[in-house]
C-alpha positions in Angstrom: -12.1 4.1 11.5 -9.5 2.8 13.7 -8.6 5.4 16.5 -4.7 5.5 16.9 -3.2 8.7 17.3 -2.2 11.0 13.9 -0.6 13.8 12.6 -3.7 16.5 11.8 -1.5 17.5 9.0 -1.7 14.1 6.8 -4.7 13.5 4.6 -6.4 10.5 4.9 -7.5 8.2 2.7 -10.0 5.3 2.9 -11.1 2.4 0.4 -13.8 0.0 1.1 -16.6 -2.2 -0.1 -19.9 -0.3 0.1 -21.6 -2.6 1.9 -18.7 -2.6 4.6 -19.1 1.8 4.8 -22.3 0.8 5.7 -21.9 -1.8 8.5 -20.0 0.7 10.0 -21.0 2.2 13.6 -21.7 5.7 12.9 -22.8 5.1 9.8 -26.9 5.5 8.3 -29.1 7.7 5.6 -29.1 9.8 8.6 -25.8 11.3 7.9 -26.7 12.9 4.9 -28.5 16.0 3.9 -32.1 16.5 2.3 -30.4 17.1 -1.0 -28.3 14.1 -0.9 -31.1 12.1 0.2 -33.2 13.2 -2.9 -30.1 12.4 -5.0 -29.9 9.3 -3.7 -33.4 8.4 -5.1 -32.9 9.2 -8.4 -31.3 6.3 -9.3 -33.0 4.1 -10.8 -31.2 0.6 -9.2 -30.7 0.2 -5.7 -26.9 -0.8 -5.9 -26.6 2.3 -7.4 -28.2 4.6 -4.5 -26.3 2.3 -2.4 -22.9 3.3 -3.9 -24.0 6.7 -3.5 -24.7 6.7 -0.5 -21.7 4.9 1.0 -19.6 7.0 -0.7 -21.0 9.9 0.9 -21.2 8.6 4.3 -17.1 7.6 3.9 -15.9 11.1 2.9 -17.6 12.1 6.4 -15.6 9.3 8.4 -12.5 10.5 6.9 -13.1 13.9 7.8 -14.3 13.0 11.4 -10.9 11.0 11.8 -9.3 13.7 10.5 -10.8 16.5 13.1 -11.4 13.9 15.9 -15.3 14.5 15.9 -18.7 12.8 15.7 -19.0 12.3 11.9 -22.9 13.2 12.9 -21.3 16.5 13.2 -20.3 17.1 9.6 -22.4 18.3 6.6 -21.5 17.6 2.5 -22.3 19.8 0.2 -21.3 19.9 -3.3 -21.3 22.8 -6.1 -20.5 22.5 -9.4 -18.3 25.9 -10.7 -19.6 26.4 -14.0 -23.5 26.1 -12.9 -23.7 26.6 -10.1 -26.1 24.0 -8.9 -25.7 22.4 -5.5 -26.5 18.9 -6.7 -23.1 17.7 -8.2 -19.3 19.3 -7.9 -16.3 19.7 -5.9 -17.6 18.1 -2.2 -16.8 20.5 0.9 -17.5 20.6 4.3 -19.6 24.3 4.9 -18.7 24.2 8.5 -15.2 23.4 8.4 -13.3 25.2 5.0 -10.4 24.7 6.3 -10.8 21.0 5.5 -10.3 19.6 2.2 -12.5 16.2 0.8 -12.8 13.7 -2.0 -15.0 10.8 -3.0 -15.3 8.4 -5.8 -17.9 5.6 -5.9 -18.1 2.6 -8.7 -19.5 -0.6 -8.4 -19.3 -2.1 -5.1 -16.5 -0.3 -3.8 -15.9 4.0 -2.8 -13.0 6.1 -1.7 -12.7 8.9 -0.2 -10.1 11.4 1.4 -10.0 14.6 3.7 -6.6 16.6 4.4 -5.4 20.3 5.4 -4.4 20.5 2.0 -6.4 19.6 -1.3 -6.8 15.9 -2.0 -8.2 14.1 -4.4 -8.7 10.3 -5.0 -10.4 7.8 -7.3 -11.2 4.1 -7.4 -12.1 2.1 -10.9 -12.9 -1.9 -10.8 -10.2 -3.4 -12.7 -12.9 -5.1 -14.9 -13.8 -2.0 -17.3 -16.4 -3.2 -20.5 -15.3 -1.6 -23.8 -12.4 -1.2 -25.8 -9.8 1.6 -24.1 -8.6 2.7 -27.5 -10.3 5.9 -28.6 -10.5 6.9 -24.9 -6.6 6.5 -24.0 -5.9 8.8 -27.2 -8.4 11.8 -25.9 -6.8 11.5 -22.2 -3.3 10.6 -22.8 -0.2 12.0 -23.7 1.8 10.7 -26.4 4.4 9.1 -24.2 1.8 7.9 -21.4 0.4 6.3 -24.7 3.1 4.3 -25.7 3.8 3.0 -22.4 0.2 1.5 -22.1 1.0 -0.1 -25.7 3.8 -1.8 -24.4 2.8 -3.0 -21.2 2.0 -6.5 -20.7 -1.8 -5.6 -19.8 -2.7 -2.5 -21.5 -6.2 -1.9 -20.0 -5.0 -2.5 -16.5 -1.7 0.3 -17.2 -4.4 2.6 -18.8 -6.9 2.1 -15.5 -4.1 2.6 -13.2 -2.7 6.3 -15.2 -6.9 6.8 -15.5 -7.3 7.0 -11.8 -4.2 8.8 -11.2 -5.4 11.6 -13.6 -8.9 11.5 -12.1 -7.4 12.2 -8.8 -5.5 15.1 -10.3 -8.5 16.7 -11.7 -10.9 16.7 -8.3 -7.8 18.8 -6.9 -7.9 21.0 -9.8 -4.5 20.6 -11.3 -6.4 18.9 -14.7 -9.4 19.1 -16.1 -11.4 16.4 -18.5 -10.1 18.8 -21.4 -6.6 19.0 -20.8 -5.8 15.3 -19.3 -4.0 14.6 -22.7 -1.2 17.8 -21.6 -0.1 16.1 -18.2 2.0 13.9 -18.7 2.7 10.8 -15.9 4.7 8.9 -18.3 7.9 9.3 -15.4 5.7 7.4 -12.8 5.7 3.4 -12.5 2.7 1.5 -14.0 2.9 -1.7 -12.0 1.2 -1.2 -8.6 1.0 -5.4 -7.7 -0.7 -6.0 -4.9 0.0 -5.2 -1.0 2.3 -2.2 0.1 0.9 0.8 -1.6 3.4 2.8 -4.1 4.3 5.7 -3.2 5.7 8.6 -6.2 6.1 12.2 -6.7 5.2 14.3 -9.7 6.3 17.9 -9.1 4.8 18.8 -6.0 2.5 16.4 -5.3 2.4 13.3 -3.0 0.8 10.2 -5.0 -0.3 7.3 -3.2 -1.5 4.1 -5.6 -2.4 0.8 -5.0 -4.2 -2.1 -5.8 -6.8 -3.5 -3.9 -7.4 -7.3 -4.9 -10.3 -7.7 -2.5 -12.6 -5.7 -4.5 -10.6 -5.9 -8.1 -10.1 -2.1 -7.8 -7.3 0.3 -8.7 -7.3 3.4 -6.4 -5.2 6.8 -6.5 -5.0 9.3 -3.9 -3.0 12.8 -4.3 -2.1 15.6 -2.6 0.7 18.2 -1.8 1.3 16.3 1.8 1.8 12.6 1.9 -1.7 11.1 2.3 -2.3 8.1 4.6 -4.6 5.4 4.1 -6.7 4.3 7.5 -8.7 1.5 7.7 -12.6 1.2 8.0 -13.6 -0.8 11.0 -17.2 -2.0 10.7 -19.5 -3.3 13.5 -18.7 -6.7 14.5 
């Protein structure tokens, strides 16, 4: 990450190619945990354990930014709420509670966030197989609805209120069940390009943007302003 000074009290946010988390200096399989390398293994194609692993290497970088430590330093661990098994669920740092963290891995590109106060944050290529029609009318509500009818691109207004309610769930203020109930439909659909958009919905902070290098759409939310920070790989 780069290494200006920051306010300790603003969660940051990161987005980047997989293969850049990688490249990056304190980066490596070493980072992660027996559990997470056995996760890792599972899958059954390589850019998949790749993903994986980049994404959970980039969570750590955002939380050493964010504590100004070795991201060596830092375990991930993860526990799901209804099971109880430690092999999926919410992500948190063990030694530091205090800090809240998010990651999101798809194809080629992960996210990831860490803040004083819960954060969550998601990233979806733009380029999405399938028809978004039954899906939209399980997750959205009926004015969210009729906005995505009416835009110009429906599947790329659907993505971009998709990742903004998948951001909204991994801080616990939606869940897959009730995603139809919260209603965005006051918030902007075009994010072009460039300067990120900034929005509130009640008391929350939400940070979009699109990111043409990778053909993503990423969200980040929180009750503080997050900020995004930049990876910065080995040359």
């Amino acid at each position: 990450m780069t290494s200006e000074a920051q306010d300790q009290s603003t969660p940051l946010v990161a987005v980047a190619s997989a293969d850049a988390v990688l490249r990056h200096p304190e980066a490596g399989e070493h980072l992660l945990t027996p559990l997470e390398l056995e996760r890792a293994a599972r899958f059954r194609h390589e850019s998949g354990r790749i993903d994986f692993t980049a994404g959970h290497v980039l969570v750590r970088l955002c939380a050493a930014r964010l504590l100004d430590v070795p991201a060596a330093s830092l375990t991930l661990a993860q526990q799901c709420p209804d099971c109880g098994l430690a092999d999926h669920g919410k992500p948190y740092l063990p030694d530091h509670p205090e800090v809240h963290v998010s990651l999101s891995h798809t194809r080629g590109v992960v996210a990831a966030g860490a803040g004083r106060q819960p954060v969550g944050v998601d990233v979806e290529l733009a380029a999405r197989g399938g028809s978004l029609g039954a899906v939209a009318r399980r997750v959205l509500s009926p004015a969210e609805l009729r906005l995505v009818e009416a835009a110009p691109e429906p599947d790329r207004a659907f993505l971009r209120l998709w990742v903004r309610k998948e951001s909204l769930i991994k801080i616990g203020r939606a869940t897959l069940d009730t995603l139809a109930s919260v209603d965005l439909s006051d918030l902007p659909l075009d994010v072009p390009p460039g300067a990120p958009l900034r929005s509130r919905h009640q008391d929350l902070h939400l940070l979009d943007w699109a990111d043409p290098e990778h053909g993503a759409a990423v969200a980040a939310v929180s009750t503080a302003a997050p900020r995004i920070v930049q990876l910065t790989t080995a040359g």
